[in-house]
VOBA-1610 file (N, C-alpha, C; in pm, whole numbers, padded with zeros to 5 digits, always signed):
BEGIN
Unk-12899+02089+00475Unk-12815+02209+00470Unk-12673+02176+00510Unk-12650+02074+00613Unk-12517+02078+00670Unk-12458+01953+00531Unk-12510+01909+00506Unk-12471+01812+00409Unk-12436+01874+00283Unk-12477+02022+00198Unk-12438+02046+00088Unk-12328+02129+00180Unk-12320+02176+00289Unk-12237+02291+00330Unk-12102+02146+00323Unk-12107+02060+00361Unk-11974+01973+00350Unk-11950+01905+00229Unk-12046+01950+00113Unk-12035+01883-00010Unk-11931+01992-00043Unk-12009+02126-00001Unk-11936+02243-00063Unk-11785+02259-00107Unk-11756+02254+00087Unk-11623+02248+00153Unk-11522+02145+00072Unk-11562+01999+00040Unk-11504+01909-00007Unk-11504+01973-00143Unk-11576+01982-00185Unk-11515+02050-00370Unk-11442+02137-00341Unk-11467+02209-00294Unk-11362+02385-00243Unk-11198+02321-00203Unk-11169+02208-00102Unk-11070+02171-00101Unk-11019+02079-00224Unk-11099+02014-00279Unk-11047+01939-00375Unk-11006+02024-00471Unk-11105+02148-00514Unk-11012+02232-00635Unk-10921+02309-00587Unk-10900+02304-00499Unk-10760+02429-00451Unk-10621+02302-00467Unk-10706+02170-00365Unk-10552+02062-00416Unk-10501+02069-00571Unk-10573+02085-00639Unk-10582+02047-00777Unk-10485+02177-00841Unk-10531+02294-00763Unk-10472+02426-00833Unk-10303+02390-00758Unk-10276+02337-00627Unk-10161+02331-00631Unk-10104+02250-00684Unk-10166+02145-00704Unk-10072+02008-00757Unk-10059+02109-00925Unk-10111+02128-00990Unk-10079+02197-01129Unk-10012+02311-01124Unk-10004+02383-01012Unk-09896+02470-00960Unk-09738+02429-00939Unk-09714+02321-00906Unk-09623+02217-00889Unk-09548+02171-00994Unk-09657+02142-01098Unk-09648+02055-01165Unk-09558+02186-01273Unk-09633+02237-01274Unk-09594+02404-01381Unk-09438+02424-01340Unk-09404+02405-01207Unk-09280+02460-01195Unk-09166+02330-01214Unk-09197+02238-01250Unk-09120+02114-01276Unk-09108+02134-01436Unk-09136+02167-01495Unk-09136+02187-01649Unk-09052+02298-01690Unk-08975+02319-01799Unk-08928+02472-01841Unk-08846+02385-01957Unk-08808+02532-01998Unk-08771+02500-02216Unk-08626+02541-02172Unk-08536+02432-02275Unk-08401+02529-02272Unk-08392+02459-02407Unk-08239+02564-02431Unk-08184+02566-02563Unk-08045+02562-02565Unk-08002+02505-02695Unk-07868+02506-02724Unk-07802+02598-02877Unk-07721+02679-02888Unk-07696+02722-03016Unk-07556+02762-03027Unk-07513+02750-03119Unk-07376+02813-03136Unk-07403+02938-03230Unk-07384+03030-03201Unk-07397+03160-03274Unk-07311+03212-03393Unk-07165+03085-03403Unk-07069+03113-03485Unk-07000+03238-03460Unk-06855+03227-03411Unk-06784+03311-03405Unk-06827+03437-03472Unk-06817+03423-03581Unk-06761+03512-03751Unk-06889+03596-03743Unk-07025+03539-03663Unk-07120+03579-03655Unk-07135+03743-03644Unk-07157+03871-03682Unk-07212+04003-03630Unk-07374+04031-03641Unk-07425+03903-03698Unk-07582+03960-03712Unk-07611+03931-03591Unk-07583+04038-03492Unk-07652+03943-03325Unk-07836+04055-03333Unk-07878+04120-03424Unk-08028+04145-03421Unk-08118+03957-03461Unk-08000+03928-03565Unk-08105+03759-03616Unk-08053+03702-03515Unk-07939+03708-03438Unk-07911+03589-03283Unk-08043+03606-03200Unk-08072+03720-03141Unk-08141+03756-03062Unk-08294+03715-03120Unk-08368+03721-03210Unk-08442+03676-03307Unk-08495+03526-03263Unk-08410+03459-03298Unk-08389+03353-03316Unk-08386+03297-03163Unk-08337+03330-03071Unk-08352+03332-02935Unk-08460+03319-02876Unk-08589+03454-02933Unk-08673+03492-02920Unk-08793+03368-02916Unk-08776+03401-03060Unk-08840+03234-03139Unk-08828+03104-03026Unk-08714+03035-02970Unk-08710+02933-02907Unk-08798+02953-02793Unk-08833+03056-02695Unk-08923+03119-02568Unk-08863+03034-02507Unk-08722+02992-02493Unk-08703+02926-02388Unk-08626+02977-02206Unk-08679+02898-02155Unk-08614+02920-01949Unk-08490+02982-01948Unk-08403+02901-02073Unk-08239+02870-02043Unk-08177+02852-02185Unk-08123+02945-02230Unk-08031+02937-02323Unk-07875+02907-02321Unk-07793+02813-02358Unk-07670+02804-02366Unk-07618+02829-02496Unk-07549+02882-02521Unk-07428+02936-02631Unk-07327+02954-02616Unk-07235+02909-02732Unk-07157+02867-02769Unk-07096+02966-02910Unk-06946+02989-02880Unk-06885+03073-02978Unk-06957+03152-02993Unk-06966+03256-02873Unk-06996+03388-02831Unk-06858+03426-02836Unk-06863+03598-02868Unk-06762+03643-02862Unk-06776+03783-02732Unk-06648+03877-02724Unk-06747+03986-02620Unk-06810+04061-02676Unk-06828+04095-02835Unk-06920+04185-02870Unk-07012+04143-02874Unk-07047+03971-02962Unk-07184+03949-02928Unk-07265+03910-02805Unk-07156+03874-02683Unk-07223+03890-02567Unk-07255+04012-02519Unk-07210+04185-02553Unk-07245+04263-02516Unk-07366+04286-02612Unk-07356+04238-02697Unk-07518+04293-02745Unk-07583+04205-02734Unk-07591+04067-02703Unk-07687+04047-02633Unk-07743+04049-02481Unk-07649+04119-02412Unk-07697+04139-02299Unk-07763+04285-02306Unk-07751+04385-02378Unk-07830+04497-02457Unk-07953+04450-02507Unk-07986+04361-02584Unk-08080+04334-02659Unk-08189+04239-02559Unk-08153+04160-02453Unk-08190+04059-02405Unk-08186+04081-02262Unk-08124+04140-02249Unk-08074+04147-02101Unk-08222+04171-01977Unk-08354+04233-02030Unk-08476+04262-01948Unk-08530+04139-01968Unk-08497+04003-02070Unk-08602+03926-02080Unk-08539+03822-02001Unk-08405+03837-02006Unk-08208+03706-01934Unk-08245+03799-01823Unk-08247+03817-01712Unk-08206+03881-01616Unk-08049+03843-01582Unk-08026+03692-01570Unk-07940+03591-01547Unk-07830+03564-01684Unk-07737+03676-01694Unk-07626+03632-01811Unk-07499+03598-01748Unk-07449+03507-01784Unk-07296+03461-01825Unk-07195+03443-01951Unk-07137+03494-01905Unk-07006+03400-02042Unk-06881+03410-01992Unk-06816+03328-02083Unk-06638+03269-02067Unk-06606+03311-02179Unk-06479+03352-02207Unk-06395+03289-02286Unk-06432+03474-02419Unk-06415+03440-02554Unk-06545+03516-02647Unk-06410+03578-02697Unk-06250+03574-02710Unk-06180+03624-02819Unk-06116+03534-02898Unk-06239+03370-02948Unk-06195+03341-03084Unk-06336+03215-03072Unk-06335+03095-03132Unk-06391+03025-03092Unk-06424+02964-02954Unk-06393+03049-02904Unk-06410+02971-02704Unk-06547+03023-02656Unk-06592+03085-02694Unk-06684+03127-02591Unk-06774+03047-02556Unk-06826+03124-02456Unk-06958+03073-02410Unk-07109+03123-02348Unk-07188+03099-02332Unk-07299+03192-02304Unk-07398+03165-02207Unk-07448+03196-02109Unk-07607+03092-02048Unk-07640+03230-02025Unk-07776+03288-02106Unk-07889+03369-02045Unk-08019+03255-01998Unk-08067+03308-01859Unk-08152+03234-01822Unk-08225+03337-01703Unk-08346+03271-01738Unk-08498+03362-01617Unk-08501+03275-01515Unk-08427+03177-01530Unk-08437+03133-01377Unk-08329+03158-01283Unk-08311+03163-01159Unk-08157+03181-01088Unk-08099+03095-01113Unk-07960+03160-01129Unk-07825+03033-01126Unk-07765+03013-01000Unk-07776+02919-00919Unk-07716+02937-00837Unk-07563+02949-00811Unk-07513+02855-00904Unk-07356+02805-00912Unk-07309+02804-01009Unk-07194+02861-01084Unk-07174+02819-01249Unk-06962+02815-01224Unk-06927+02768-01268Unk-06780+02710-01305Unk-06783+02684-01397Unk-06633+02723-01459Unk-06571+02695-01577Unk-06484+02603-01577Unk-06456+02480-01672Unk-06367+02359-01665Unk-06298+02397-01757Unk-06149+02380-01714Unk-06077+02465-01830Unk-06006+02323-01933Unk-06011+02336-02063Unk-05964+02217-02163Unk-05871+02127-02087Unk-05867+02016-02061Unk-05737+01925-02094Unk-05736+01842-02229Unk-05836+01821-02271Unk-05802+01719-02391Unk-05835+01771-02536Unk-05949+01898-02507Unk-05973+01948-02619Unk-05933+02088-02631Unk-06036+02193-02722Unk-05981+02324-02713Unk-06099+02399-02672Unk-06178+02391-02578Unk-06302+02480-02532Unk-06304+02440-02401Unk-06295+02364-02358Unk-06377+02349-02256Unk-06461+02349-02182Unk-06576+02350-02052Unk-06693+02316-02041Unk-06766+02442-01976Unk-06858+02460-01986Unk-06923+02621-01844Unk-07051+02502-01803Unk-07040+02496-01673Unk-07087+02384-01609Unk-07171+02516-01471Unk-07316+02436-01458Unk-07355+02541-01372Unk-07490+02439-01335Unk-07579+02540-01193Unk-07661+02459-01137Unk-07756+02557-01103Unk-07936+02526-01147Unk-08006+02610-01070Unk-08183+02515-01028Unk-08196+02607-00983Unk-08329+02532-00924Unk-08453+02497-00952Unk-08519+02361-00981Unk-08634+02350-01082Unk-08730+02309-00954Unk-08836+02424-00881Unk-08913+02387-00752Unk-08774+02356-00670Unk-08814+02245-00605Unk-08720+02217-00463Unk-08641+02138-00521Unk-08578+02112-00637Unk-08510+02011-00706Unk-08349+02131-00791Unk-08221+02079-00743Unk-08140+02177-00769Unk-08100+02052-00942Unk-08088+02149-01019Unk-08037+02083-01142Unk-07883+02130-01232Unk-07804+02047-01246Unk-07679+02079-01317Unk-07693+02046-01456Unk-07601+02163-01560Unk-07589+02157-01665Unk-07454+02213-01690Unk-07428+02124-01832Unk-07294+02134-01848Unk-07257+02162-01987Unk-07267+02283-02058Unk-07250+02333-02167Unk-07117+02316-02233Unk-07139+02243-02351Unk-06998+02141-02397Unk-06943+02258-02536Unk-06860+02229-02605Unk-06820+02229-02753Unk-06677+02170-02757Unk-06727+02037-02824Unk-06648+01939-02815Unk-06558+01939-02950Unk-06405+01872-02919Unk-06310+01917-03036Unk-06376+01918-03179Unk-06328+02018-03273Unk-06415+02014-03416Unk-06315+01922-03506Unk-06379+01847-03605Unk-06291+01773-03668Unk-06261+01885-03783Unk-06142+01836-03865Unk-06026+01880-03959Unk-06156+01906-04073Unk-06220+01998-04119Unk-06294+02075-04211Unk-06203+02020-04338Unk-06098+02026-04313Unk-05996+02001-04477Unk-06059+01932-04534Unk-06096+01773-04519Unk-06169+01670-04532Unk-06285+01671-04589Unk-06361+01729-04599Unk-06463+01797-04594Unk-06526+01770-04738Unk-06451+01752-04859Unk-06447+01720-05003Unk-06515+01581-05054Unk-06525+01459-04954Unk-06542+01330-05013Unk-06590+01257-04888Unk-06617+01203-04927Unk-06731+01097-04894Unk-06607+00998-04755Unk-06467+00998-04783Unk-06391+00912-04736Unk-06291+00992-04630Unk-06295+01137-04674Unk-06241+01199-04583Unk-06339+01252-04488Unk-06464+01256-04487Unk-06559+01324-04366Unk-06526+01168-04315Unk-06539+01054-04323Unk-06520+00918-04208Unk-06422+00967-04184Unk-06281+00995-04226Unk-06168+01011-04145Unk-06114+01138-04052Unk-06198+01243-04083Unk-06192+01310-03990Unk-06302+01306-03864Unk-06417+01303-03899Unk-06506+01268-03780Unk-06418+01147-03671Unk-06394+01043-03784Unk-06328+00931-03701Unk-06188+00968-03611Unk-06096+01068-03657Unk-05990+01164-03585Unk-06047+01264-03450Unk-06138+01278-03465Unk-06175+01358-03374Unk-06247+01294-03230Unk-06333+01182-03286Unk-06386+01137-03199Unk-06302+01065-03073Unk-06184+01038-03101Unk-06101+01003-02981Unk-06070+01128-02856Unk-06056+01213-02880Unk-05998+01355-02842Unk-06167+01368-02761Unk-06302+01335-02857Unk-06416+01406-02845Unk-06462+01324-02659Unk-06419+01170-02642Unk-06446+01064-02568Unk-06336+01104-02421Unk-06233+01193-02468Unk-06181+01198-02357Unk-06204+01337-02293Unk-06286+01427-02365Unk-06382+01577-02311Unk-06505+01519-02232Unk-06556+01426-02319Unk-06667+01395-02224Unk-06647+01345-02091Unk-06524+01281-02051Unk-06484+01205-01953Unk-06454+01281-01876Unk-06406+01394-01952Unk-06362+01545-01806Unk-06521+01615-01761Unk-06588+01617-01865Unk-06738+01659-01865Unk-06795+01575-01714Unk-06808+01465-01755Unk-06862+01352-01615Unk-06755+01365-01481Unk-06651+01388-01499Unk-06572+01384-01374Unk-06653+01508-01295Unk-06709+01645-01356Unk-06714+01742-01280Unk-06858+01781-01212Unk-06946+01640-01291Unk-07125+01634-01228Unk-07109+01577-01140Unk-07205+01593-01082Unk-07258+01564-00906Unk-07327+01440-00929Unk-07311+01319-00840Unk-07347+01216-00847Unk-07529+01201-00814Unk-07558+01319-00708Unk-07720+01306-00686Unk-07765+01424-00717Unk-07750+01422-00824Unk-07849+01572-00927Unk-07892+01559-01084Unk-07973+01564-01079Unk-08067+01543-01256Unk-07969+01615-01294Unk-07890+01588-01404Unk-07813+01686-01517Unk-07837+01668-01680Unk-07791+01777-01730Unk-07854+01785-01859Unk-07688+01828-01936Unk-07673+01784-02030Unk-07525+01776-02133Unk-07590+01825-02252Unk-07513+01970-02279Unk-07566+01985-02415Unk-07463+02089-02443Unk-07491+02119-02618Unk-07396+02183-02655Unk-07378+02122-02840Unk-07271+02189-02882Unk-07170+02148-02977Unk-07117+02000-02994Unk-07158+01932-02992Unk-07091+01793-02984Unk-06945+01807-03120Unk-06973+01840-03227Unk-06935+01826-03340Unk-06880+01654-03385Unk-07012+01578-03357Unk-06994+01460-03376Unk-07135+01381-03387Unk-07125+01257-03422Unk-07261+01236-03477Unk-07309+01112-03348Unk-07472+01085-03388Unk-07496+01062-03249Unk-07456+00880-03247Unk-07399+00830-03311Unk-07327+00702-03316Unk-07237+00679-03277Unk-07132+00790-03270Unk-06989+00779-03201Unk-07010+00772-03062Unk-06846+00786-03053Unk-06837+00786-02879Unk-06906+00913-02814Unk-06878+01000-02827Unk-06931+01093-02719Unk-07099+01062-02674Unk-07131+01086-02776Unk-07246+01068-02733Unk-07316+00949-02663Unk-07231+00797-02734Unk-07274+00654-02698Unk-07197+00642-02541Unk-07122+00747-02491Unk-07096+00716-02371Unk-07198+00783-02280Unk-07258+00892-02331Unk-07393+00907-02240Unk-07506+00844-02246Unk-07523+00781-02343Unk-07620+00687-02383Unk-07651+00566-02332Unk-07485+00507-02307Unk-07483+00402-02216Unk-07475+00413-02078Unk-07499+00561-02044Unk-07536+00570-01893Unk-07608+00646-01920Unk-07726+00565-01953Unk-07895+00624-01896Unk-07912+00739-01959Unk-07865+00813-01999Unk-07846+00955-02055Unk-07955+00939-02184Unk-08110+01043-02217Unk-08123+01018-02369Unk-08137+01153-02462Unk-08132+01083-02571Unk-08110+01236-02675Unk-08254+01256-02697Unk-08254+01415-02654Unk-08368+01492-02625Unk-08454+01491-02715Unk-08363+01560-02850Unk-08469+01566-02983Unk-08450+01414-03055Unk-08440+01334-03043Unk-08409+01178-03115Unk-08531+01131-03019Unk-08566+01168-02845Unk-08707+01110-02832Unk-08832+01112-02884Unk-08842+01190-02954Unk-08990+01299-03008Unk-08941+01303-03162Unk-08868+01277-03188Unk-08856+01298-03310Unk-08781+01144-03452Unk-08906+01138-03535Unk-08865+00988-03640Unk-08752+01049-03715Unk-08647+00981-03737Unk-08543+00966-03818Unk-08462+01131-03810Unk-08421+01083-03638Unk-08389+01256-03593Unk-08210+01302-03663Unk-08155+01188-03748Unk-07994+01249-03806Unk-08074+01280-03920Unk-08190+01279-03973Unk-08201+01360-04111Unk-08222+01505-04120Unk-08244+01552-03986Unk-08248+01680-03932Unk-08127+01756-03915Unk-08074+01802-03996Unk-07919+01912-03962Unk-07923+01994-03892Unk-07828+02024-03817Unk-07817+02131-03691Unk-07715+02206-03763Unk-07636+02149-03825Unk-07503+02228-03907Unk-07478+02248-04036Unk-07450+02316-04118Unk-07419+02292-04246Unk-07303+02307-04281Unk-07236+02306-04382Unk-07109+02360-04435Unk-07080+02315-04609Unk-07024+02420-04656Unk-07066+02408-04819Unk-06862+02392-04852Unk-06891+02294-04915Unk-06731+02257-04974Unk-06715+02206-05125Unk-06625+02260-05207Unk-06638+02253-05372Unk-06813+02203-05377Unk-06870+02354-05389Unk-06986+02356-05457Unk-07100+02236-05373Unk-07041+02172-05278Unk-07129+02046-05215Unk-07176+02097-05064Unk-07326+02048-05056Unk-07345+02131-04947Unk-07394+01990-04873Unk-07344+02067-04712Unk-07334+01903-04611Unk-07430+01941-04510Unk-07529+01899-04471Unk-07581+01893-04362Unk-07559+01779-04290Unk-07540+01816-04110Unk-07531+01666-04024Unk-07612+01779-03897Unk-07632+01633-03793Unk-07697+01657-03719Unk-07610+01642-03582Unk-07527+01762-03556Unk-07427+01767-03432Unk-07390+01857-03284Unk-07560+01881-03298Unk-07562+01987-03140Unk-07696+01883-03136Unk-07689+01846-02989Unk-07726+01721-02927Unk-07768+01811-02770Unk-07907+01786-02691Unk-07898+01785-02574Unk-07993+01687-02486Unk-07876+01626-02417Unk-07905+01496-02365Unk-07960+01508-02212Unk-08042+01445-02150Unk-08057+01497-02004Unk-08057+01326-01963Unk-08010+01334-01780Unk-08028+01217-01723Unk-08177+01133-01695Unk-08171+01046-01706Unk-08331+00965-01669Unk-08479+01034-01576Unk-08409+01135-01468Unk-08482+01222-01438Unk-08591+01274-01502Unk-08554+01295-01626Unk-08625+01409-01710Unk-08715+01325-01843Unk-08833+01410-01874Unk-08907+01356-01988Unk-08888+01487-02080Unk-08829+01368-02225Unk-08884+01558-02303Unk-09020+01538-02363Unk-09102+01645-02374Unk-09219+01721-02369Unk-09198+01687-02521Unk-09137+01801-02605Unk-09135+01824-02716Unk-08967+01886-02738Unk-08939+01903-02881Unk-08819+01935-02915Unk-08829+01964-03064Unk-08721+02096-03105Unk-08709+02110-03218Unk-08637+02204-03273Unk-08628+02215-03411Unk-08508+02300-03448Unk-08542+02420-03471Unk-08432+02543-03460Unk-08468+02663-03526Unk-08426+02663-03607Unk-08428+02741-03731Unk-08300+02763-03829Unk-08271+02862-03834Unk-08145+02944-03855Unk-08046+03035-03850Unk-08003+03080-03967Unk-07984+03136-04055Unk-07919+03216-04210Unk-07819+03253-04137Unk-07802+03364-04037Unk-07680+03434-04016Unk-07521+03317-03933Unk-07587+03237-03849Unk-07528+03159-03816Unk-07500+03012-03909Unk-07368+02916-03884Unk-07344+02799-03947Unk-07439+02694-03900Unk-07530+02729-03740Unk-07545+02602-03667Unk-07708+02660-03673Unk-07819+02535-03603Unk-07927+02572-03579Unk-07965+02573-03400Unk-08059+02672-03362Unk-08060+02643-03258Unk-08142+02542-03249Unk-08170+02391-03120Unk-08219+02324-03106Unk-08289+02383-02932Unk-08395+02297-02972Unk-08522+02344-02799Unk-08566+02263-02793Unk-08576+02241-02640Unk-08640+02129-02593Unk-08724+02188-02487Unk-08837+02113-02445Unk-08938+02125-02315Unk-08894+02032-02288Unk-08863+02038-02145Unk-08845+01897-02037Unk-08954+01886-01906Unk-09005+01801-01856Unk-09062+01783-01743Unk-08935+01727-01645Unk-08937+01709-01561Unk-08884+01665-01413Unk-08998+01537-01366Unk-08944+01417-01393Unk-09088+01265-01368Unk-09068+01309-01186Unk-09176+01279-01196Unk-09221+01228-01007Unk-09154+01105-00956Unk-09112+00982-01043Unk-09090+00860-01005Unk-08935+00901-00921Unk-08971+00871-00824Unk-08825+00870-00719Unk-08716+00789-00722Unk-08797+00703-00777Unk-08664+00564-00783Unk-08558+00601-00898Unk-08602+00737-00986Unk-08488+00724-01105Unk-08368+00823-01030Unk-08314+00749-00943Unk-08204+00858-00920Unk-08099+00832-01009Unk-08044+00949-01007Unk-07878+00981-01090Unk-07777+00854-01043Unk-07748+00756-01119Unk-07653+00657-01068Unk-07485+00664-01146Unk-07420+00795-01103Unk-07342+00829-01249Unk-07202+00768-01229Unk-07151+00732-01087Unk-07062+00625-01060Unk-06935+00717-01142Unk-06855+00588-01183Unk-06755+00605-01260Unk-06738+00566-01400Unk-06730+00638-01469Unk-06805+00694-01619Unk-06668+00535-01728Unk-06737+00441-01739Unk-06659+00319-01818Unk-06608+00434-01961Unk-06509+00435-01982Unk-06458+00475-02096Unk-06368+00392-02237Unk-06413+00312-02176Unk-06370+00148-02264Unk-06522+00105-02403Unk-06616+00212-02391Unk-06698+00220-02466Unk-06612+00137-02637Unk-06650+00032-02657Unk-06613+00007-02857Unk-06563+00102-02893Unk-06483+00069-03006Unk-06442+00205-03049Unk-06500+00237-03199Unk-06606+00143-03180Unk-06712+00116-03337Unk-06651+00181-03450Unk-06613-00002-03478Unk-06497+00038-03580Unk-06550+00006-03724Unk-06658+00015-03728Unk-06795-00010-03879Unk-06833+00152-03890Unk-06792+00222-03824Unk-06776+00367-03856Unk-06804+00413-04046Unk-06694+00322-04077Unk-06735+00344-04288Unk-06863+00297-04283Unk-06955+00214-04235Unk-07041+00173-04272Unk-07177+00245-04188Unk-07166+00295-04066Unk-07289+00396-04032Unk-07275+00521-04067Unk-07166+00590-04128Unk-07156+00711-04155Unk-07250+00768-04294Unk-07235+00655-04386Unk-07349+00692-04531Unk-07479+00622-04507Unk-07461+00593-04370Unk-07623+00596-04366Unk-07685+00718-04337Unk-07619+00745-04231Unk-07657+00908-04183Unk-07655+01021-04331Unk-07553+00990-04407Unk-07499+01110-04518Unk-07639+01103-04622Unk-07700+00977-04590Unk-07804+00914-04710Unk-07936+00980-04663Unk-07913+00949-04509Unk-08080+01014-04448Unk-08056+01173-04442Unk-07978+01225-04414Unk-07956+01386-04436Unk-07996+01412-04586Unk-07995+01353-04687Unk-08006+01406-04814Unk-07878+01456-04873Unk-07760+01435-04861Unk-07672+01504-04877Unk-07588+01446-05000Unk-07628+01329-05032Unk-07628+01287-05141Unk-07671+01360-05284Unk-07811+01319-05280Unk-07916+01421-05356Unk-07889+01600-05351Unk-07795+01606-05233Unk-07712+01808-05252Unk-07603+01806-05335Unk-07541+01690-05378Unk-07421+01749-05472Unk-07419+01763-05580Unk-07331+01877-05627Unk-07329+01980-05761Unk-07297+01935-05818Unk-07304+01953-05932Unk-07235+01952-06053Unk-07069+01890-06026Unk-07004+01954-05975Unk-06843+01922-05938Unk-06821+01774-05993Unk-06903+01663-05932Unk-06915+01536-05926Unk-06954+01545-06102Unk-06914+01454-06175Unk-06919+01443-06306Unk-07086+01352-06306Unk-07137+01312-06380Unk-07215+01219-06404Unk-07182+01050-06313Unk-07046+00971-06379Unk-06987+00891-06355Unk-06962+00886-06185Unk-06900+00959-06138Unk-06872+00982-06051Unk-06974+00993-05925Unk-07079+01061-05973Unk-07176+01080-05924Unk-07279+00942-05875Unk-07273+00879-05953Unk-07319+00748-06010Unk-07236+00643-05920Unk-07102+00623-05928Unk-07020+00581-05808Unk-07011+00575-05728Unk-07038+00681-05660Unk-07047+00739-05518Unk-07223+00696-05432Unk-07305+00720-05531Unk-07432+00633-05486Unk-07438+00449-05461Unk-07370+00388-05545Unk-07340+00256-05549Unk-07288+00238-05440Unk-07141+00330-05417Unk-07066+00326-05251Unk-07176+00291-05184Unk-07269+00424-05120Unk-07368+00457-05076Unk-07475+00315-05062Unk-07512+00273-05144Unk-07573+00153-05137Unk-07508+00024-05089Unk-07389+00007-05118Unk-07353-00102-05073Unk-07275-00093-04969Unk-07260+00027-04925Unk-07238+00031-04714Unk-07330-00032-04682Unk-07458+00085-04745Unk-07563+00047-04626Unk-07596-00108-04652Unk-07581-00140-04783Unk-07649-00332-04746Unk-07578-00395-04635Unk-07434-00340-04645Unk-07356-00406-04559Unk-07372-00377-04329Unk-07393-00260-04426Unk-07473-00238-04250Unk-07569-00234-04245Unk-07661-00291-04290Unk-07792-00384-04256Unk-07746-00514-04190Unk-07706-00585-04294Unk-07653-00698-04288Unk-07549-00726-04158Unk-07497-00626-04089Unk-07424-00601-03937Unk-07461-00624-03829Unk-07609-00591-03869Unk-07723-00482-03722Unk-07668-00361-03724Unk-07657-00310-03786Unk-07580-00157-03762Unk-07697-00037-03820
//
């Protein structure tokens, strides 16, 4: 009798450890999101929608304006307890509804670009976490027509894009898991992103996901040619595992929202080592040559109209082919 009564006891404590450790474990996990809602946007019933759809902890947005932040704090506001925004009378805005508390949130106001950052911190269990909601300079749309002007404007922008991120890192906390996400409006080869990359930093949906630039987050339709790229990115520090990740898609908006599940690892040793952020990153200057790889895996080739003659059409694939031999032939 006294022997099953301590068999008892020992299972009874072992499943209660068990219910807390998965209690624990539950609160180290949560979903966030990134979206730009597009200025020009008024369908905020499909914003909110679409919101819905992601079920995520923590939403950040981007090119909110104040009407569509007032309706979504109308529409959302019992499920967000937790709303913010900046900015919202042209392309500036910004957005974080979130069910968890915020403890801290600041605004970094532009020096190098034209948005600047809404940077904020809240609590995952006993673990305080910073995030830093970006929309990084947009390149010259003019361009937008050929195959030679999207390299030269992406490639224009990305200088401007390397010195946002650098204001981005000046304003994180050296011992706190942080997460960078947002608008990049840049692809995940350039600088912005290869400077988080090269500090430990990884791209959320590119972990979980094969041949993650064939996936568009953006579109934009120019003489009859329609472009998809893959340029809202959310990156978290080594801290973090993503779970899963993926896209929404949007009609009313230009951009898609992207979601991620993250865990928080147990391993202690991965602390935040974020120092002083090297900005001497290459200035990867084979740029002509990874850009139609990406244009090739998007399909965006295989999207153009008619506009393109036969000949032309035909030309422009050959281009296409003989980058990429050439950036094979790189390591690129």
């Amino acid at each position: 009798m006294k022997g099953l009564l301590v068999r008892s006891l020992f299972v009874l404590g072992m499943m209660t450890l068990a219910t807390g450790l998965l209690a624990a474990e539950a609160g180290r996990e949560f979903t966030i999101a990134t979206f730009n809602v597009d200025f020009a946007n008024t369908n905020y019933l499909e914003v909110a929608e679409i919101i819905r759809k992601a079920k995520a902890d923590i939403v950040c947005l981007q090119e909110t304006t104040l009407a569509s932040a007032k309706a979504l704090r109308d529409t959302l506001g019992r499920e967000y307890p937790v709303m913010k925004s900046h900015g919202g009378r042209g392309q500036d805005g910004f957005g974080l509804l979130s069910k968890l508390p915020v403890t801290k949130s600041e605004f970094v106001e532009p020096r190098h670009g034209l948005f600047g950052t809404l940077v904020a911190q809240f609590p995952l269990g006993k673990t305080n976490v910073q995030l830093a909601i970006v929309h990084l300079f947009p390149p010259d749309a003019r361009y937008m027509d050929s195959l030679p002007g999207i390299t030269q404007m992406f490639r224009e922008a990305d200088g401007i894009q390397r010195l946002e991120i650098g204001r981005v890192w000046d304003h994180l906390s050296t011992n706190m898991p942080a997460l960078v996400l947002g608008d990049f409006n840049s692809f995940s080869f350039l600088g912005a992103c290869q400077l988080l990359k090269n500090h430990g930093f990884t791209d959320s949906f590119a972990a979980v996901t094969d041949k993650p630039d064939s996936h568009g987050t953006w579109r934009c339709e120019c003489r009859g040619n329609v472009w998809r790229f893959r340029i809202d990115y959310l990156w978290h520090s080594p801290q973090f595992q993503t779970l899963e990740s993926r896209i929404i898609e949007s009609e009313s908006s230009d951009h898609h929202l992207l979601v991620s599940r993250l865990a928080l690892r147990e391993d202690k040793r991965l602390a935040l080592t974020l120092g002083a952020l090297n900005r001497d990153v290459p200035r990867l200057a084979p740029i002509c040559f990874s850009l139609p790889r990406v244009l090739a895996a998007a399909g965006v080739v295989t999207t153009l109209q008619p506009t393109l003659d036969a000949q032309e059409h035909a030309a422009l694939q050959r281009r296409v082919g003989i980058l990429n031999e050439a950036a094979t032939s790189l390591g690129l």
